[in-house]
RODRENPA-21267 format. One record per residue (C-alpha): residue in three letters; x negated, y, z. Coordinates in steps of 0.05 Angstrom, whole numbers, plus 5000, padded with zeros to 4 digits. Layout:
BEGIN
ALAXYZ;...
# end
This chain:
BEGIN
UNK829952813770;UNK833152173740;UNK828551623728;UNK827751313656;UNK832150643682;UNK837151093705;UNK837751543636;UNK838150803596;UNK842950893540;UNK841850103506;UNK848149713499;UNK847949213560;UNK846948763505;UNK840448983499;UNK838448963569;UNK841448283575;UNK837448023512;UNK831648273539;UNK831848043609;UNK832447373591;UNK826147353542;UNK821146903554;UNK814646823512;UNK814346273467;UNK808046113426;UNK812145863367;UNK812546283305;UNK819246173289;UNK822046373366;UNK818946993358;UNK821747253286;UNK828146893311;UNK827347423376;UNK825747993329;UNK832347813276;UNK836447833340;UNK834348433371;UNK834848853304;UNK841848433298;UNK843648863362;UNK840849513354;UNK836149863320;UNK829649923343;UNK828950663348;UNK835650763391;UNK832550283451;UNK829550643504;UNK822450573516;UNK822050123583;UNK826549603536;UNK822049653473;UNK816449493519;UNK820148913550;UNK821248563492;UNK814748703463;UNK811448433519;UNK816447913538;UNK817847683464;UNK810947773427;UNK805347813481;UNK803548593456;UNK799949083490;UNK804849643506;UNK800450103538;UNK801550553475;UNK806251163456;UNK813050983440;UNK811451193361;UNK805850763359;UNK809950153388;UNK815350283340;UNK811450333288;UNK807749713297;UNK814449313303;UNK816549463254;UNK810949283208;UNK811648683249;UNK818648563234;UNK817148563159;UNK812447923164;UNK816947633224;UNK814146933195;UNK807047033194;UNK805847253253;UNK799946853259;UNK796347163205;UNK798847933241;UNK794947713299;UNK789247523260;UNK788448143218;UNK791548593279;UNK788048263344;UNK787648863382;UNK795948973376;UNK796348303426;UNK794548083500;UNK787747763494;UNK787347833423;UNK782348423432;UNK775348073407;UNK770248053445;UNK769148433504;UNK761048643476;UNK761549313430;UNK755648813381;UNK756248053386;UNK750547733421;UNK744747493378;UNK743346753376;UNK736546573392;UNK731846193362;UNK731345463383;UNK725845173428;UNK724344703365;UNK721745383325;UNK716745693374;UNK708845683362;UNK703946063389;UNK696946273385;UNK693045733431;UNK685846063419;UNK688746723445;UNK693046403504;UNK687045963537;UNK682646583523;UNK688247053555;UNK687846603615;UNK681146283624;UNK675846873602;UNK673147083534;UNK669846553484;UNK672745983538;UNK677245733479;UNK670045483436;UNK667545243503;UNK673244883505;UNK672544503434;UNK665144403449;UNK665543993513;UNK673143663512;UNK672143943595;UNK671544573634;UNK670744903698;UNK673945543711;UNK672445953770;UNK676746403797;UNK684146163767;UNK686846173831;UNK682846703869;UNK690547073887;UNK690846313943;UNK685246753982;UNK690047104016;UNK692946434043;UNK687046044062;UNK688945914132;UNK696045714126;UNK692845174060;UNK687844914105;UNK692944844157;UNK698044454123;UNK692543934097;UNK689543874171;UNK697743694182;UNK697743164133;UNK691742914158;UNK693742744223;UNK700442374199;UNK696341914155;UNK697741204168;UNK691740734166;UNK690740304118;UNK685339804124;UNK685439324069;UNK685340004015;UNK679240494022;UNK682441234018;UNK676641543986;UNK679642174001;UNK685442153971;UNK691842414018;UNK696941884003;UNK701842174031;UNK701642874007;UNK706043033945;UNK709843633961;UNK705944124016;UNK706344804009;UNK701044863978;UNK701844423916;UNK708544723900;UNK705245323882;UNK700645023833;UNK706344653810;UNK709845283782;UNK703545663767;UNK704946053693;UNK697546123681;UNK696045303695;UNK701845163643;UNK699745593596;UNK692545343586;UNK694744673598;UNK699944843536;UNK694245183493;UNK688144583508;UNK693144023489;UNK691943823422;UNK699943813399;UNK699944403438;UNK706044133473;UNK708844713518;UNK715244313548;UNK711644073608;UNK713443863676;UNK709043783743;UNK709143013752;UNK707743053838;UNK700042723844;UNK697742643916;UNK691843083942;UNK684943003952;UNK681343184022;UNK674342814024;UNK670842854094;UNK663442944093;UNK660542284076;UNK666141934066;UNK666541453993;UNK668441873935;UNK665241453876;UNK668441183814;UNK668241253752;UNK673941193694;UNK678241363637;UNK685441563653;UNK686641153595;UNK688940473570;UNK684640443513;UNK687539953470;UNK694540233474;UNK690640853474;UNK689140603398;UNK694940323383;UNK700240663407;UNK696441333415;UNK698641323478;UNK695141873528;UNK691642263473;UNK694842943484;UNK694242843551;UNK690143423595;UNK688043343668;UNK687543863713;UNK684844013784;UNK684844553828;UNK678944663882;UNK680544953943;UNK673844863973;UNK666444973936;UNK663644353912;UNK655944233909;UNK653343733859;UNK653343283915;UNK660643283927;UNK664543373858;UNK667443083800;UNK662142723753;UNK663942753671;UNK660642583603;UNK660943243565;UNK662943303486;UNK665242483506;UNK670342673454;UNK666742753390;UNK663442063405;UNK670441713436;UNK672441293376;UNK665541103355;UNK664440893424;UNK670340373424;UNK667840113363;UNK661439913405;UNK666239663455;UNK671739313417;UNK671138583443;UNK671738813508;UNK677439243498;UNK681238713465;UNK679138153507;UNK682738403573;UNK690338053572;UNK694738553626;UNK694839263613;UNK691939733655;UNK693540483667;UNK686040653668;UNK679140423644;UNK674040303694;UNK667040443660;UNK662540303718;UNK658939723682;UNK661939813617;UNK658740583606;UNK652040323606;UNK644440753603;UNK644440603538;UNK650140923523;UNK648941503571;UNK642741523515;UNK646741553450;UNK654041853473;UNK652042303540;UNK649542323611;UNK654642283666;UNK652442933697;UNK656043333756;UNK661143823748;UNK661844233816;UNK668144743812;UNK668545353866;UNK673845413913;UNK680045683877;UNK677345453810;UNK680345073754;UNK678144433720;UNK680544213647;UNK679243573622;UNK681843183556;UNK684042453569;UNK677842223534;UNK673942483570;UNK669041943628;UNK668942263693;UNK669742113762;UNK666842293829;UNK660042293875;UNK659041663917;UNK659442123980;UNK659242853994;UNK656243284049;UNK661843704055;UNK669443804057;UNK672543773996;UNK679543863989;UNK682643843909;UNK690243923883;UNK691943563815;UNK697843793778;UNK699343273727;UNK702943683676;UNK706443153629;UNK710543303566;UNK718143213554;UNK720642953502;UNK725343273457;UNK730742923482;UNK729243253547;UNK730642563585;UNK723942163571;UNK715842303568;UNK711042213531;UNK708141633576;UNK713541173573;UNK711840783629;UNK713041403678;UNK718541683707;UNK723842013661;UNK725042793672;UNK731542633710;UNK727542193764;UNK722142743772;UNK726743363782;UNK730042963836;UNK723742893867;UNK721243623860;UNK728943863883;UNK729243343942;UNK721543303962;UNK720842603953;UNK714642163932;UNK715941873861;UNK717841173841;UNK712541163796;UNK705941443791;UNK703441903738;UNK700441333699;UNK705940903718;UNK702940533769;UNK707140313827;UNK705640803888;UNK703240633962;UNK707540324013;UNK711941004040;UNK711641423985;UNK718441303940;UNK724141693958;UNK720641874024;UNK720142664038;UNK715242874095;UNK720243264149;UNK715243874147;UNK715543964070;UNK719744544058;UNK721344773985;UNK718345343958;UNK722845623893;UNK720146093844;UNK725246673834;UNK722746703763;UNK724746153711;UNK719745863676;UNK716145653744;UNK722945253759;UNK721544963696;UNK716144723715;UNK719144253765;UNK725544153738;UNK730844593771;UNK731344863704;UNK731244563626;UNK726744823573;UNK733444953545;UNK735645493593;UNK735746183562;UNK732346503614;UNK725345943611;UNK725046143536;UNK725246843555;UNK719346683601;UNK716446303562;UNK715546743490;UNK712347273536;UNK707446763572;UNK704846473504;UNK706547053462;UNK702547573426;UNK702148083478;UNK696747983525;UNK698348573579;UNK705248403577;UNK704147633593;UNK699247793642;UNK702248213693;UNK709147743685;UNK703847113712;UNK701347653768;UNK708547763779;UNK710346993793;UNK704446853827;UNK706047443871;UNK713147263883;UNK710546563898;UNK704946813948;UNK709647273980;UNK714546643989;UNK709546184021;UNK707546654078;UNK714146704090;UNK715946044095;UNK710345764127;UNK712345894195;UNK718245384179;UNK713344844158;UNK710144934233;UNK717644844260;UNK720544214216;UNK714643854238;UNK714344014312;UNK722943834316;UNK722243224280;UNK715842944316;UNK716643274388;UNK710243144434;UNK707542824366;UNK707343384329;UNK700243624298;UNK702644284318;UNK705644194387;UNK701844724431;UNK698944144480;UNK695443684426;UNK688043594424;UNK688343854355;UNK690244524382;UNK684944604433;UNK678945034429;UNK672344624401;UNK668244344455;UNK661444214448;UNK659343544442;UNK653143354435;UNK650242814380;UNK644942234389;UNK639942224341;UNK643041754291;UNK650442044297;UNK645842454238;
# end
């Protein structure tokens, strides 16, 4: 059988014409290639394997047609050789990627972040328990057990990782610890709570913008041995910018208990402080304005006095249950006992608001959101504190060798610690089923992150155990020979070790 080439009747004008076509962009090249060829021959005497030549080579087309159909198209584009622009428009699908869009119905174009709002009386009650929202509004502070009851199942490998910490603690005479793990920003442990949907969500609903773009700003930890100082007593507030530049007054605190507190060992506050804040400063007004530096807090020992406990409200304690929540408004006094009788060991995820510009916060003296997704994606301690204090001596840019990172496979949690912008597609996804209308449906996406997250942190924490024994050898909390690891002996107290 002869092959098409073979049975090629064209004038070797023809094939010559055609084999030297190149494409050219340019309008007038191509009806100048069309004039030509019809100058030559006409179209319905070349054989097909030339027609498609030159209708590829000459006009970009697709030629993957019947030889009718090509025919007839070039010659309807022969009679508007000179606007062949306007044939491609109206005819896309006769050209090489001229063929729209590869989706049978465009894509819709969602919403902006700028046009979400949500229901914040259903979200905190979604989250924290029925009739917790008016609880909420009465007392300006919380305590809500049970948050993080899924961390159960991990109790060991938490404990662990804080007894770790613990014994790489440098001493530091000249500052009293009080507890606090100064060198603990990114453990296992906190990067969890970090990314935890639920957390974000009631932090979102109790602020009073209701603010939803947040991001963890890293806070160290809290492990208070029995009897060890605990006591202060403050507002996370500089109160004259406070009034003046409204600075801090959408803030919310949280904490996270991962042991039970007694009334002897726990946070102290002054509930419903918020109904009485501003009439409070009046009282307090020379004072306020008489200090000259700023300061990221207010100490109140001295300056909350009996008879204001009297006329505003007692200081009274506020003991939270292991794997509870506490929620406090920046107005709110509180602080801790002068000493507990047991261990007490706290997380505080400092969620902070961005900005619309998605660069700066809404504390101004903090970090920017650039600085603190570094320090979430490289493990480092931040620059800057979360009240924009300057941090202790080997905490910037330093990341403990046993930290390893623990990434949420789900978006919004990455969010959370800036892997990903409130931007992203996939976060707002996240994020209208989280805060939106549908309570089953929001629910078992938060069980499904905190699973994920769980399930992750097993995993991994085996490789916490091994980055810290290779990078401190025979120093290494975890090397099988230390003390740390040996079975408890018995040792007996004298009378006043009591």
């Amino acid at each position: 059988m002869k092959s098409e080439q073979s049975s090629c009747s064209c004038p070797a004008e023809v094939r010559e014409f055609v084999f030297n076509l190149a494409f050219s962009p340019e309008v007038h090249r191509q009806a100048a290639a069309l004039l030509r060829l019809r100058e030559i021959a006409l179209y319905e005497s070349i054989c097909r394997n030339h027609l498609r030549s030159f209708a590829g080579n000459a006009l970009d087309m697709v030629t993957n047609i019947t030889t009718a159909a090509l025919l007839e198209r070039l010659q309807w584009i022969f009679l508007r050789k000179w606007q062949i622009d306007n044939v491609r428009r109206i005819r896309p699908s006769w050209f090489h990627g001229q063929s729209g869009s590869v989706w049978r119905i465009t894509p819709p174009v969602l919403a902006t972040h700028e046009d979400f709002y949500f229901d914040a009386t259903q979200v905190f009650n979604r989250f924290a328990g029925q009739d917790s929202w008016d609880r909420w509004l009465e007392d300006g502070t919380l305590i809500l057990p049970g948050v993080f009851d899924h961390l159960h199942q991990v109790e060991a490998e938490i404990h662990g990782e804080f007894d770790m910490y613990t014994f790489h603690m440098g001493e530091q005479p000249t500052l009293p610890t009080m507890g606090w793990m100064r060198n603990m920003y990114h453990s296992g442990i906190q990067q969890l709570v970090y990314q935890d949907p639920g957390l974000w969500a009631l932090t979102a609903a109790a602020r009073p913008d209701k603010h939803w773009r947040l991001i963890a700003y890293p806070y160290n930890a809290k492990s208070a041995a029995p009897g060890q100082k605990t006591g202060f007593l403050h507002l996370d507030l500089d109160i004259r910018r406070h009034q003046n530049e409204g600075l801090g007054c959408n803030m919310v605190q949280s904490s996270v208990s991962l042991t039970d507190e007694n009334d002897e060992g726990c946070t102290q506050v002054v509930r419903g402080f918020h109904k009485h804040f501003q009439e409070w400063v009046q009282t307090k007004k020379d004072t306020i304005n008489s200090r000259v530096s700023p300061r990221s807090t207010t100490d109140m020992k001295g300056m909350y006095t009996a008879e204001d406990e009297d006329r505003f409200g007692k200081l009274e304690p506020a003991p939270c249950p292991a794997w509870g929540v506490r929620l406090s408004r920046a107005d709110i006094i509180h602080g801790s006992t002068s000493k507990g009788t047991q261990l007490r060991r706290v997380i505080f995820p400092w969620f902070m608001a961005i900005k619309a510009d998605h660069k700066t916060m809404e504390n101004p003296d903090c970090m920017g959101w650039e600085e603190l997704a570094q320090c979430h994606r490289d493990l480092i301690g931040p620059a800057k504190e979360s009240l924009g204090n300057r941090p202790r001596e080997g905490v910037a840019g330093v990341r403990f060798p046993g930290a390893i990172p623990m990434r949420s496979a789900f978006s919004l949690p990455q969010a959370l610690v800036g892997l990903k912008k409130w931007t992203d597609q996939d976060v707002i996804f996240e994020r209208n089923i989280l805060l939106g209308p549908d309570d089953n449906q929001a629910l078992r996406l938060a069980e499904n992150i905190r699973n994920q997250l769980i399930d992750m942190y097993k995993c991994l924490h085996p490789l916490i155990e091994a980055r810290e024994q290779l990078a401190y050898g025979d120093q290494s909390f975890f090397a099988e020979n230390h003390p740390a690891q040996r079975p408890d002996e018995d040792i007996s107290l004298d009378e006043d070790s009591e």
